[in-house]
Every structure is written in C-alpha cells, then in structure tokens.
KETIFI-92647 format. One record per residue (C-alpha): residue number from 1; residue in one letter; x, y, z. Coordinates in pm, 1 decimal, decimal comma. Example, Ala and Ser with C-alpha at 12.3 -4.5 7.8 and 13.67 -1.06 7.14 Angstrom:
2
<pt pos="1" code="A" c1="1230,0" c2="-450,0" c3="780,0"/>
<pt pos="2" code="S" c1="1367,0" c2="-106,0" c3="714,0"/>
***
This chain:
275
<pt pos="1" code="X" c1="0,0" c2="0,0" c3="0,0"/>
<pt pos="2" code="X" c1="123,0" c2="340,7" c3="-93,4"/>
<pt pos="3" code="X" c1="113,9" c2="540,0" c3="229,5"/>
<pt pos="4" code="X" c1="239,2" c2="880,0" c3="58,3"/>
<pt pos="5" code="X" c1="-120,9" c2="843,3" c3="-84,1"/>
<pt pos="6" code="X" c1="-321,8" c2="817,8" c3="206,7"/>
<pt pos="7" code="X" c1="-84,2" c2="1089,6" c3="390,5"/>
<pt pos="8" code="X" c1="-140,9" c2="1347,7" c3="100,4"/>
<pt pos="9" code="X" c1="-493,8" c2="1242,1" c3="119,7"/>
<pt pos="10" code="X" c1="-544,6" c2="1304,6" c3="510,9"/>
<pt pos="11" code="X" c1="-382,5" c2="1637,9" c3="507,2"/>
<pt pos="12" code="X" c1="-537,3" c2="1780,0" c3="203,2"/>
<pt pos="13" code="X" c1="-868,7" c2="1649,6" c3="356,9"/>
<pt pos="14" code="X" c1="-783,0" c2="1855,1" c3="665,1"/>
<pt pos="15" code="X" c1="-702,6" c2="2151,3" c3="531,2"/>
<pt pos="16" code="X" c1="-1032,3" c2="2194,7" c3="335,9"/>
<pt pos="17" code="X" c1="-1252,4" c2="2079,1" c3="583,5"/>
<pt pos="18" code="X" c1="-1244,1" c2="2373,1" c3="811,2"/>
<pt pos="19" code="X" c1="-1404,3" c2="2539,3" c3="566,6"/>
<pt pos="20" code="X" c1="-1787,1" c2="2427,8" c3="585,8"/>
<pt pos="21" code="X" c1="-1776,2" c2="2624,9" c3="929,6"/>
<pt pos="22" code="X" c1="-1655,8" c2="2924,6" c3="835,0"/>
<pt pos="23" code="X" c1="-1905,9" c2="2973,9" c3="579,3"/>
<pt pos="24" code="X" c1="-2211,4" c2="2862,2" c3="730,2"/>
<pt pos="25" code="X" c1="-2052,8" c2="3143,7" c3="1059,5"/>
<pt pos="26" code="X" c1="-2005,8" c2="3402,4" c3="786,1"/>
<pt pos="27" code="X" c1="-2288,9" c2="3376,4" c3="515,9"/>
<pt pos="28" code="X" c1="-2565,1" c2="3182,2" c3="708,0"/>
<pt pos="29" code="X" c1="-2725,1" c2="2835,4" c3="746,0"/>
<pt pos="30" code="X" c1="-2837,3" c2="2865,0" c3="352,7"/>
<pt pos="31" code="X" c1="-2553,6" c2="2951,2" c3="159,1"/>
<pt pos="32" code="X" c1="-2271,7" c2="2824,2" c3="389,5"/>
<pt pos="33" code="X" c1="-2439,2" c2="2458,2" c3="453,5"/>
<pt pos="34" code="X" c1="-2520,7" c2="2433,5" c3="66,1"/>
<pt pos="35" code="X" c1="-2223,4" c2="2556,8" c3="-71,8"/>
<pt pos="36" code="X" c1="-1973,3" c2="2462,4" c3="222,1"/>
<pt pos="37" code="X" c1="-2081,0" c2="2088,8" c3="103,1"/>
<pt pos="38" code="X" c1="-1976,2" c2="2063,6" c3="-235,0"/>
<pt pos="39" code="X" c1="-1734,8" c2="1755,9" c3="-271,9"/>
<pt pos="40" code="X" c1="-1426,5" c2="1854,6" c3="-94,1"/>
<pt pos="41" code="X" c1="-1276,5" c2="1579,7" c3="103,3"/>
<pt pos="42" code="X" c1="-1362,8" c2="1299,6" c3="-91,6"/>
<pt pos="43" code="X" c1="-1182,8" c2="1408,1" c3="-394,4"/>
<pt pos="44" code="X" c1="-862,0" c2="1342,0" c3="-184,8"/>
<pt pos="45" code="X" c1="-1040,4" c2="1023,3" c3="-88,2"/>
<pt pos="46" code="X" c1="-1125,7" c2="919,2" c3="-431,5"/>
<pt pos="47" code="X" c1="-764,7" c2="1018,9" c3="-546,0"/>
<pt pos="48" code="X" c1="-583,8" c2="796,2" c3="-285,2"/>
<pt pos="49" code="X" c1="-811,1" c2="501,1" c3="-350,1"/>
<pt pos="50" code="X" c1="-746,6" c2="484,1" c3="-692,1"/>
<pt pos="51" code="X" c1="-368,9" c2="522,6" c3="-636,5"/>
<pt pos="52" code="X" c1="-343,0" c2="302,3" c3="-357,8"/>
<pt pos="53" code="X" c1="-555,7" c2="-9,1" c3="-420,7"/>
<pt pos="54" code="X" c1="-658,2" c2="84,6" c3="-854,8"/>
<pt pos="55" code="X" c1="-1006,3" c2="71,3" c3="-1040,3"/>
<pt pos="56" code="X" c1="-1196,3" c2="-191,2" c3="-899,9"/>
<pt pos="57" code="X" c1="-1171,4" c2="-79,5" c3="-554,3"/>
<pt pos="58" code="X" c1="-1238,8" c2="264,1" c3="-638,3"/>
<pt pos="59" code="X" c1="-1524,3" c2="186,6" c3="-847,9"/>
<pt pos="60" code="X" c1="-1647,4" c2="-48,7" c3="-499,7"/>
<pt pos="61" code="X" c1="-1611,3" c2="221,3" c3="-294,6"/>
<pt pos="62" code="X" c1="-1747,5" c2="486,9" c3="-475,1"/>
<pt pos="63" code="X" c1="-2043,1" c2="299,5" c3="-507,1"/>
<pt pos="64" code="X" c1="-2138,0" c2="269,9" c3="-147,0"/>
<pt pos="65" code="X" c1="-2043,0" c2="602,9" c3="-127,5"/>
<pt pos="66" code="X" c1="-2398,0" c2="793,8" c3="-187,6"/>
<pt pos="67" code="X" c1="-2597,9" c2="508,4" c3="64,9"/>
<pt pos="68" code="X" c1="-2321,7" c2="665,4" c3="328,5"/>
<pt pos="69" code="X" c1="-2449,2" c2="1026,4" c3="266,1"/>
<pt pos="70" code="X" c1="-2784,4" c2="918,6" c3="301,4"/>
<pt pos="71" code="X" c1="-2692,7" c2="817,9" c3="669,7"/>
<pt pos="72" code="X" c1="-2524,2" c2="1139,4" c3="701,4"/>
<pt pos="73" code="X" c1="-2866,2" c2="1280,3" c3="595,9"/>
<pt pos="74" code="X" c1="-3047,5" c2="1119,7" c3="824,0"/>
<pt pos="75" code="X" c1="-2727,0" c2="1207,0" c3="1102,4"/>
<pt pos="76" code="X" c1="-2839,6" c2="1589,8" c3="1026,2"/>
<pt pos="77" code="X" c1="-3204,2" c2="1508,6" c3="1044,9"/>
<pt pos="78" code="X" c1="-3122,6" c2="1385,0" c3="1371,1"/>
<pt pos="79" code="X" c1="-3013,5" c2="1749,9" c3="1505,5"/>
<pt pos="80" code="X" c1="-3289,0" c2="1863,9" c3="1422,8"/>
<pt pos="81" code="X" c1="-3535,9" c2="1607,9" c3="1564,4"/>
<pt pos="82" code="X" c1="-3376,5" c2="1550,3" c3="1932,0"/>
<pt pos="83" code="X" c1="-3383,4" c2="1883,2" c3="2012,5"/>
<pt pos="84" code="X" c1="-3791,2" c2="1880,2" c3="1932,9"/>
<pt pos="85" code="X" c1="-3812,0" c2="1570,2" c3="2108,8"/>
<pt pos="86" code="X" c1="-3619,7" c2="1695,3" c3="2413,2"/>
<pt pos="87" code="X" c1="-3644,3" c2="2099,2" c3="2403,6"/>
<pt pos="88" code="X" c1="-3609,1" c2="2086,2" c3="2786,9"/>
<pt pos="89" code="X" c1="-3372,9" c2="1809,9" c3="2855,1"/>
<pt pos="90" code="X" c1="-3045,7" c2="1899,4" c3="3049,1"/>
<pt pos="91" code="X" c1="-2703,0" c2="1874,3" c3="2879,7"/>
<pt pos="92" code="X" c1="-2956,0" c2="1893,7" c3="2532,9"/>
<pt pos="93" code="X" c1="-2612,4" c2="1981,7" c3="2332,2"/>
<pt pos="94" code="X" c1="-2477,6" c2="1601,4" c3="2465,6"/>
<pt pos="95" code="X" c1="-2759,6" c2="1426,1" c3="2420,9"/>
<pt pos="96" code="X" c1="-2802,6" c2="1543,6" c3="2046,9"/>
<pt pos="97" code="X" c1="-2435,8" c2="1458,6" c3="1958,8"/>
<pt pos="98" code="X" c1="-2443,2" c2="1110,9" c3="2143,2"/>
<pt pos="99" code="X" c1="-2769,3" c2="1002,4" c3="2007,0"/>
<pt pos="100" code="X" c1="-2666,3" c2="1159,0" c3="1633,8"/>
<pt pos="101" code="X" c1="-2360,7" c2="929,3" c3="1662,9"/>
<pt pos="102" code="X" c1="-2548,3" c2="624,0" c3="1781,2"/>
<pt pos="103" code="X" c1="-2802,1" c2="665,7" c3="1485,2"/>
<pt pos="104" code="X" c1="-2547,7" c2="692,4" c3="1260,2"/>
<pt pos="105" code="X" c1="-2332,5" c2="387,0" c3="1392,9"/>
<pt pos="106" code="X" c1="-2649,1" c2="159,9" c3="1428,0"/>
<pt pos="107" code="X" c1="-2764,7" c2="255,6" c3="1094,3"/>
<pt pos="108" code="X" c1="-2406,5" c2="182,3" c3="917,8"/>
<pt pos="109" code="X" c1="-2459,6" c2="-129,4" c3="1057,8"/>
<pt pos="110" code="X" c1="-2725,1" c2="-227,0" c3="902,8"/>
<pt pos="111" code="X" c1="-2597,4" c2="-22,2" c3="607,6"/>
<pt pos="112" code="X" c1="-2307,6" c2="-298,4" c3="565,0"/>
<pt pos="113" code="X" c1="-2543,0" c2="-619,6" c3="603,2"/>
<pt pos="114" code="X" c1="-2796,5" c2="-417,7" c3="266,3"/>
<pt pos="115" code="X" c1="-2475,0" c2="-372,7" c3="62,8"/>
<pt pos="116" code="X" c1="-2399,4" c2="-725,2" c3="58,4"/>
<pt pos="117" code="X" c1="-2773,4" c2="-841,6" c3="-6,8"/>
<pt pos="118" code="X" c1="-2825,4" c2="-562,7" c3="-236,4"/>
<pt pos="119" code="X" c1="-2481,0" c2="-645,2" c3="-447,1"/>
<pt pos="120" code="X" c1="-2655,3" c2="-995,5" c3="-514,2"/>
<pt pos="121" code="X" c1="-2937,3" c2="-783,3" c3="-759,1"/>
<pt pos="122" code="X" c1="-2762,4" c2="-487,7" c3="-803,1"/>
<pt pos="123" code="X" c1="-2431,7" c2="-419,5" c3="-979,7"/>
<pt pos="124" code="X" c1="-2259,6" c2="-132,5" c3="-866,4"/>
<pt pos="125" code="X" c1="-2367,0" c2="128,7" c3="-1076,5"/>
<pt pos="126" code="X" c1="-2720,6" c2="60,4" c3="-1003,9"/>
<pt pos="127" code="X" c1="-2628,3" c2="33,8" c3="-658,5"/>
<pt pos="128" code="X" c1="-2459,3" c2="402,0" c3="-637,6"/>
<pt pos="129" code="X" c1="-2789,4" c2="516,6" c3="-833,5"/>
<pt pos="130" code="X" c1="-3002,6" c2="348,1" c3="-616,4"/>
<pt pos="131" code="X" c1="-2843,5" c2="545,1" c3="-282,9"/>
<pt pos="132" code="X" c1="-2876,0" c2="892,2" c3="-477,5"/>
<pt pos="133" code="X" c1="-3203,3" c2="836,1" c3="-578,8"/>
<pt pos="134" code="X" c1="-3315,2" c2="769,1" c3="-169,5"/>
<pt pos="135" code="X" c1="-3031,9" c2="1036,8" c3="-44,8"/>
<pt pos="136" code="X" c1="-3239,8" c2="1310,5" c3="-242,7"/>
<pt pos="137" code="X" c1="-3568,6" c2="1210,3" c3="-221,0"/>
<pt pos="138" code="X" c1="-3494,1" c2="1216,4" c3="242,0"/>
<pt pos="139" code="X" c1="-3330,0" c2="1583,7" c3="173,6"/>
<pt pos="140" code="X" c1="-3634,2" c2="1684,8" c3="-9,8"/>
<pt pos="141" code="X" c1="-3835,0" c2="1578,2" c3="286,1"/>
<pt pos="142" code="X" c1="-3644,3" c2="1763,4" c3="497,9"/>
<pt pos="143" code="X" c1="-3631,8" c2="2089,7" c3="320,8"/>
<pt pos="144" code="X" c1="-4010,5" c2="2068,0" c3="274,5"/>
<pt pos="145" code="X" c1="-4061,2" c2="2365,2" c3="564,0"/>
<pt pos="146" code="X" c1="-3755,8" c2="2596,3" c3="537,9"/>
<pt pos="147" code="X" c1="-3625,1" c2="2698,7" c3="884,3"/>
<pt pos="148" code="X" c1="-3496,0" c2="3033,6" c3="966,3"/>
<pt pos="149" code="X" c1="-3124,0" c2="2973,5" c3="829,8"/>
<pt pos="150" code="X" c1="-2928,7" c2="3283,4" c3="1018,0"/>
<pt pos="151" code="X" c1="-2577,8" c2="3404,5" c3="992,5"/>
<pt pos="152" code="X" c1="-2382,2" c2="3345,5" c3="1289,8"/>
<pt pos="153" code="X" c1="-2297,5" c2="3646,9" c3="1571,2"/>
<pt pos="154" code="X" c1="-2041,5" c2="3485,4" c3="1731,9"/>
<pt pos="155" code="X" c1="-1654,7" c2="3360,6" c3="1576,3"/>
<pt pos="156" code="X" c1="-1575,6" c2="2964,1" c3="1632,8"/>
<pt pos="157" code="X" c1="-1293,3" c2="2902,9" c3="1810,0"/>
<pt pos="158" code="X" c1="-949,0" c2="2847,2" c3="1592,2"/>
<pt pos="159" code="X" c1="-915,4" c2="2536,5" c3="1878,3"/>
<pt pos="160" code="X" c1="-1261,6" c2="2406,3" c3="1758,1"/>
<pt pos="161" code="X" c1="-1149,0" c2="2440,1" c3="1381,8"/>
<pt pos="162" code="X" c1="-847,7" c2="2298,8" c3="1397,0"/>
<pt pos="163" code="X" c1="-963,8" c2="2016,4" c3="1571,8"/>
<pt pos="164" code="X" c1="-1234,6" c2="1947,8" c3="1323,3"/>
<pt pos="165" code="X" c1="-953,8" c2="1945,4" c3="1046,8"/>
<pt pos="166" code="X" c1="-756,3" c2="1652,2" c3="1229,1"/>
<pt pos="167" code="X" c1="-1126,9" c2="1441,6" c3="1304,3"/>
<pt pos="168" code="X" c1="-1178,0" c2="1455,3" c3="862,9"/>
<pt pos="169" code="X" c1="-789,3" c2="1380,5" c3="797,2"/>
<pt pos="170" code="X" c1="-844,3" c2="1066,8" c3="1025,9"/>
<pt pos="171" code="X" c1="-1122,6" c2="959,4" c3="862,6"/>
<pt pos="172" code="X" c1="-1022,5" c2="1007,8" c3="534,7"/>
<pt pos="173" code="X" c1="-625,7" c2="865,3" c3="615,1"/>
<pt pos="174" code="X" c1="-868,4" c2="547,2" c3="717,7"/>
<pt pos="175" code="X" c1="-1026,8" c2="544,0" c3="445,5"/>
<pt pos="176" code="X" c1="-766,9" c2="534,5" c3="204,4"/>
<pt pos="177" code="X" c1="-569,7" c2="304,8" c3="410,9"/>
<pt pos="178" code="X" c1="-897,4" c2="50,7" c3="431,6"/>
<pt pos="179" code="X" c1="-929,4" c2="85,2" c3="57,9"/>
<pt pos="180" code="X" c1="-568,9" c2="-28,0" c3="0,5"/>
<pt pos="181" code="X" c1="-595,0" c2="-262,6" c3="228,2"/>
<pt pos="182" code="X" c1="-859,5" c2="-475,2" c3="66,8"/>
<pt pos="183" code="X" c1="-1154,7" c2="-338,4" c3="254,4"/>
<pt pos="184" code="X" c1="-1344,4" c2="-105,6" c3="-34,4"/>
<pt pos="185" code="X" c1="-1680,2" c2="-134,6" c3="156,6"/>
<pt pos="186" code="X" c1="-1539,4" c2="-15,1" c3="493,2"/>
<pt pos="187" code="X" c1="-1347,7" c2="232,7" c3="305,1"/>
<pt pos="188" code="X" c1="-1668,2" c2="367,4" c3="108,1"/>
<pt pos="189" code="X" c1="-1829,2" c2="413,9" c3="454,9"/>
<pt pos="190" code="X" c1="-1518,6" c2="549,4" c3="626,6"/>
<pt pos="191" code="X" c1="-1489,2" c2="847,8" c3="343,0"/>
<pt pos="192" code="X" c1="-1819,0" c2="961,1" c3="445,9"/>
<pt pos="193" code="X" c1="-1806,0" c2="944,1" c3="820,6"/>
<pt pos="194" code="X" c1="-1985,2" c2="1249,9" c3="901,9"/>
<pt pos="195" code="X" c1="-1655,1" c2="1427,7" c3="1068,4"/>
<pt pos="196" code="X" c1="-1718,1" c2="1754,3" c3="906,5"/>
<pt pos="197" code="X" c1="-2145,0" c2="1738,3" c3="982,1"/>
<pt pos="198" code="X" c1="-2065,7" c2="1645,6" c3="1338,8"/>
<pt pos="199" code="X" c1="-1790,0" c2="1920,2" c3="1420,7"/>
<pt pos="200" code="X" c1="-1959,7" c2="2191,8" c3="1187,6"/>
<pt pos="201" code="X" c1="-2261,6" c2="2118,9" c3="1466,7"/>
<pt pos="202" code="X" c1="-2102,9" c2="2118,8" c3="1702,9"/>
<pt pos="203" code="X" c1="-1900,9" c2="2389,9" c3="1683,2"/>
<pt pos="204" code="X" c1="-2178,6" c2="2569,1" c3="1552,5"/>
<pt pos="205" code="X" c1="-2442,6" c2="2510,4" c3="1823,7"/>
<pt pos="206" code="X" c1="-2161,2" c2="2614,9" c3="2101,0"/>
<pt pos="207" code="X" c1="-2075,0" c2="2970,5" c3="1967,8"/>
<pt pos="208" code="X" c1="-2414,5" c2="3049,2" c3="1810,4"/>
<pt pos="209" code="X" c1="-2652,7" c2="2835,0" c3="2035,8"/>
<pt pos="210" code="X" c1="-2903,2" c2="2568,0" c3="1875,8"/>
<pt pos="211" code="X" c1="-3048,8" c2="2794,1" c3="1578,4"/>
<pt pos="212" code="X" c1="-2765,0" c2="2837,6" c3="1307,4"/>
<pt pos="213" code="X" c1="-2680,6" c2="2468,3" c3="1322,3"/>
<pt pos="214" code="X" c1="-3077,6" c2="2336,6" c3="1277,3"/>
<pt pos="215" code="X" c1="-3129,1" c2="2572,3" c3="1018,1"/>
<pt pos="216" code="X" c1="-2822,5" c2="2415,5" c3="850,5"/>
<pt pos="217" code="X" c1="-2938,4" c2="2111,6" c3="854,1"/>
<pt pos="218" code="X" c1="-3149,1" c2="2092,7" c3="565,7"/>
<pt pos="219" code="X" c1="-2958,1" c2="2234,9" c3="314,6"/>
<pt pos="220" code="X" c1="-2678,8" c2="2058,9" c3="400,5"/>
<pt pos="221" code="X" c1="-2869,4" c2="1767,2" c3="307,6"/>
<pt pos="222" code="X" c1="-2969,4" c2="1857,6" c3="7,2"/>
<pt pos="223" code="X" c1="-2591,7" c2="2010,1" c3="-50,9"/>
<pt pos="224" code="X" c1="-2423,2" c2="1671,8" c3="60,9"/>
<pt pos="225" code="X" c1="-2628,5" c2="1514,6" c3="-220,2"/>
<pt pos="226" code="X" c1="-2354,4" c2="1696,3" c3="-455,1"/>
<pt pos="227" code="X" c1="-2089,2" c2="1437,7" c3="-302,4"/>
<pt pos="228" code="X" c1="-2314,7" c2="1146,6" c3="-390,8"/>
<pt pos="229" code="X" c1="-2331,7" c2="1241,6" c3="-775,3"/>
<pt pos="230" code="X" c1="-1913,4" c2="1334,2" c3="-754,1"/>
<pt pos="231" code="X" c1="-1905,2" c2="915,8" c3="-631,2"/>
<pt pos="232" code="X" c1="-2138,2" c2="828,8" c3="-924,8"/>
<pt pos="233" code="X" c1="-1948,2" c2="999,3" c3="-1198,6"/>
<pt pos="234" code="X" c1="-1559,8" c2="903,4" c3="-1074,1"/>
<pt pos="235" code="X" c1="-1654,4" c2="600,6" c3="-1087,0"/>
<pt pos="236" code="X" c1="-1646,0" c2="619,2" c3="-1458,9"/>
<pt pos="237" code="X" c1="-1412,8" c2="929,8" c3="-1468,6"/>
<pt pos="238" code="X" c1="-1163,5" c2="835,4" c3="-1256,2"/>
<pt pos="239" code="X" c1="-1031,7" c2="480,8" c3="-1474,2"/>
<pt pos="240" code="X" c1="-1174,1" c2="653,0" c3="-1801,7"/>
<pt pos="241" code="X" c1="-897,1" c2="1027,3" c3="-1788,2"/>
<pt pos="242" code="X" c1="-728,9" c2="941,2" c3="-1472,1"/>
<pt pos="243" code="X" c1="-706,0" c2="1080,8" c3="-1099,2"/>
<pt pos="244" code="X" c1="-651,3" c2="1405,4" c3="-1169,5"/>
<pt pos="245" code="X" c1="-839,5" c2="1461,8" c3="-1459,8"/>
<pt pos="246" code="X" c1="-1118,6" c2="1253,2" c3="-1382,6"/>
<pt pos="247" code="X" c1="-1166,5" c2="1430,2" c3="-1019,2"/>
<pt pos="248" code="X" c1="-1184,8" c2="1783,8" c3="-1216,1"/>
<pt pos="249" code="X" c1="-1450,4" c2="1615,5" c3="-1412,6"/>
<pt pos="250" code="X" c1="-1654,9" c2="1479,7" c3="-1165,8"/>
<pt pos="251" code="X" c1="-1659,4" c2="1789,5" c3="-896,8"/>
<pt pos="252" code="X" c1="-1734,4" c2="1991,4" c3="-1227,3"/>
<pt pos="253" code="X" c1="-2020,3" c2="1747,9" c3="-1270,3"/>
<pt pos="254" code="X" c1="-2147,2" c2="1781,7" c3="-911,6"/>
<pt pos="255" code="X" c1="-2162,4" c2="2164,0" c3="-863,4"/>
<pt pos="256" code="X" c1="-2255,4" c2="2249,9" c3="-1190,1"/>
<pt pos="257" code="X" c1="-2547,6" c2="1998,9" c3="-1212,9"/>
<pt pos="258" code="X" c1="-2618,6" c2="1975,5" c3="-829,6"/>
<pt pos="259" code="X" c1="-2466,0" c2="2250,1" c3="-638,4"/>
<pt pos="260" code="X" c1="-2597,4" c2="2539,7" c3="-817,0"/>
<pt pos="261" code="X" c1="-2909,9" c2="2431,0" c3="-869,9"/>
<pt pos="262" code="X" c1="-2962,6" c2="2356,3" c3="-530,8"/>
<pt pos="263" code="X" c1="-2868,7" c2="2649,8" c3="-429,3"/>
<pt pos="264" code="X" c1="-3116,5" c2="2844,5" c3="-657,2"/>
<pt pos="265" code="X" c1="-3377,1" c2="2635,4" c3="-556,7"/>
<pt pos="266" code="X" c1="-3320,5" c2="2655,5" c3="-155,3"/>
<pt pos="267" code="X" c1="-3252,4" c2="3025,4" c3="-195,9"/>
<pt pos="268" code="X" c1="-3645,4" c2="3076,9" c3="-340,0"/>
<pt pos="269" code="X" c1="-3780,1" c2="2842,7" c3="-101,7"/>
<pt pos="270" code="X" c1="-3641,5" c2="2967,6" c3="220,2"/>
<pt pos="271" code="X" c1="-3669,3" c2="3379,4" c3="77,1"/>
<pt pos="272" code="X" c1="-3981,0" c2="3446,0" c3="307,6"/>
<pt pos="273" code="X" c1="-3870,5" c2="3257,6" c3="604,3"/>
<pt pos="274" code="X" c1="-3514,7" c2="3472,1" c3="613,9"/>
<pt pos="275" code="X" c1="-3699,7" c2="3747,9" c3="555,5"/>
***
C-alpha cells in the first residue's frame, strides 16, 4: 500500500474541511451549509483510492459512497429532531451529539449487512444510483418547511477548527488506508463518516446556540447530495482520464449539475422565512 497516498490524502482532507464552518458562521445556514458541502474531502479520498488499491476498488467504494451520505442525511435530520423531542432536557447539546452518533453507527450497521444483499441484484452502478435516488428524495423531505437559516454572531474558536480538520484527515487517512488494504466497503463508509457534519454542529451550536446549526441542517442535506453524484461519476471518470483529470470532471459534474441548482432552488424556497 502506498502510504504517501493516504498521507497526502489526510492532510489535504484537513485543510479543506475547516471550511464548511466558516461559511455557514459568515454567510448563514443557507448559503454556507449548501455551498460549504460541495465535494471537498472525498476528492482526496477518491484520489488515494485509486492510487493506492486501482479501479476496482475505487469503483467499490465509490459505489457505497452515496448510501453513506444518506446516513449522514439522516445524522443531520437527527439534530434537528432531538432537540424537538427533548427541548427541555439537560445537557440537550450532549444528548443530540451522542444520540446523532449512535443513529449513525447503528444505521451503518445495518448499512453494511444491505450492501452485501443488495450487491446480489444490483451491480454497482445501479447500486450508487439506487443510494442517490433515496439520499435526495430524504433531503427533499427535509427541506419541505424551510427553517430560519441565520448568519452566525459569534466567531468559532481556531481550537474548535483545527480540531475538526484533524477528526476529517483521520477519517479520510482510514479510508484510504482501508481501501488499500482490501476493505473497499469499509473504506466507502469510512470516506463519508460524518466528521465535518458532526464538528460543523457542534461547533456551531456552542458559539451560536441551537439555531444556526438546525437551520443548517437541511440544506446541508440537500448540498451533501452533490458528493453522492461526484461518487457516481468518478466512478467512470476516474479509470476513463485518470485521478486528476477525472476528479476535475466529476466535482465539475457535481456543482454544476447539483450545487448550483440547489442552491437556486433553496434560496427561493427559504426567501420568506429569512426574511
């Protein structure tokens, strides 16, 4: 296995995923959870796959790749759901996280034991299409009644963001390290563990209180659903024009055809709640 790769992967990962909270803190729930979610660290992920263990376990873990953002999805959904479950529960900021990360790890679970069953009907493609398909159809649902999506007031710590840059270079440095290891299914979920969701949150919810982070929620969602299309073209893109050239294509393909609309359509919907 070729750990250069899954080094340059884990830092590069790092570096660009403090980002998502300093635009949701600087231009609102709306603009900075849509936009803050366009593929970022798995291009290093896809990258270091390929390079480290070649096309068919790229193409495996890519495919699993869009069912993992739809438990990301439902990981957001979560913070907004506890909270209206338990709006006077003590410690409400613990309880979300904890029972967000239980969901999630319960859920990938299961996840695991319906990618083998599935891969008996479905072939891979199908497979990726299939978890697209579901991811968008559960952020639709969720963006259904637009919540108040306000810019932050208050500056996240440089501790907080720096520490959410080491929790996505670990997961990603996993990932890459599963996929050349002969693990492309635990890699595909690894990629996608929801490091930057749960730290943005976090991070969010303790320097702005429980507001910003909710009203991120949905469109980041519907925003993360840009990552699951980047999987579905690189798996073609990638082995057809290479890792470099084949990433360019696929992010193209994401924000141009997902991003950006998303963001048109999310900036209509939510124009009378924001006021």
């Amino acid at each position: 296995m070729d750990w250069t790769s899954v080094l340059l992967s884990a830092v590069f990962a790092g570096v660009v995923a403090t980002a998502v909270t300093v635009a949701i803190e600087k231009w609102g729930g709306l603009i900075g959870g849509l936009l803050g979610t366009v593929p970022s660290t798995i291009v290093p992920a896809g990258i270091g796959m390929y390079v480290a263990g070649g096309e068919d376990v790229l193409v495996m873990s890519m495919s699993v790749v869009p069912l993992g953002m739809l438990l990301n999805a439902l990981f957001l959904g979560a913070w907004v759901v506890i909270p209206r479950w338990f709006p006077d529960a003590p410690y409400l900021l613990v309880l979300t996280t904890v029972g967000a990360l239980a969901f999630w790890s319960l859920l990938g679970m299961v996840f695991l034991v319906a990618v083998d069953e599935a891969t008996s009907y479905l072939n891979l493609q199908q497979l990726a299409l299939s978890g697209l398909a579901l991811l968008v159809a559960t952020a639709v649902v969720f963006n259904r009644r637009p919540q108040p999506t306000p810019k932050g007031t208050n500056r996240v710590s440089t501790l907080v963001l720096v520490a959410r840059g080491v929790m996505a270079a670990t997961a990603i440095g996993i990932a890459v390290g599963l996929s050349g290891l002969g693990f492309p299914t635990l890699a595909g979920l690894a990629s996608v563990f929801p490091a930057i969701f749960l730290t943005s949150m976090v991070a969010l919810w303790l320097a702005q209180g429980p507001t910003v982070p909710q009203g991120a929620a949905g469109p980041m969602m519907l925003g993360g659903a840009s990552v699951a299309v980047y999987a579905n073209v690189a798996m073609w893109s990638l082995p057809a024009y290479g890792a470099v050239v084949g990433s360019a294509m696929a992010w193209m393909a994401s924000v141009v055809g997902w991003s950006l609309p998303a963001f048109m359509v999310l900036r209509k919907h939510h124009a009378k709640v924001n006021g």
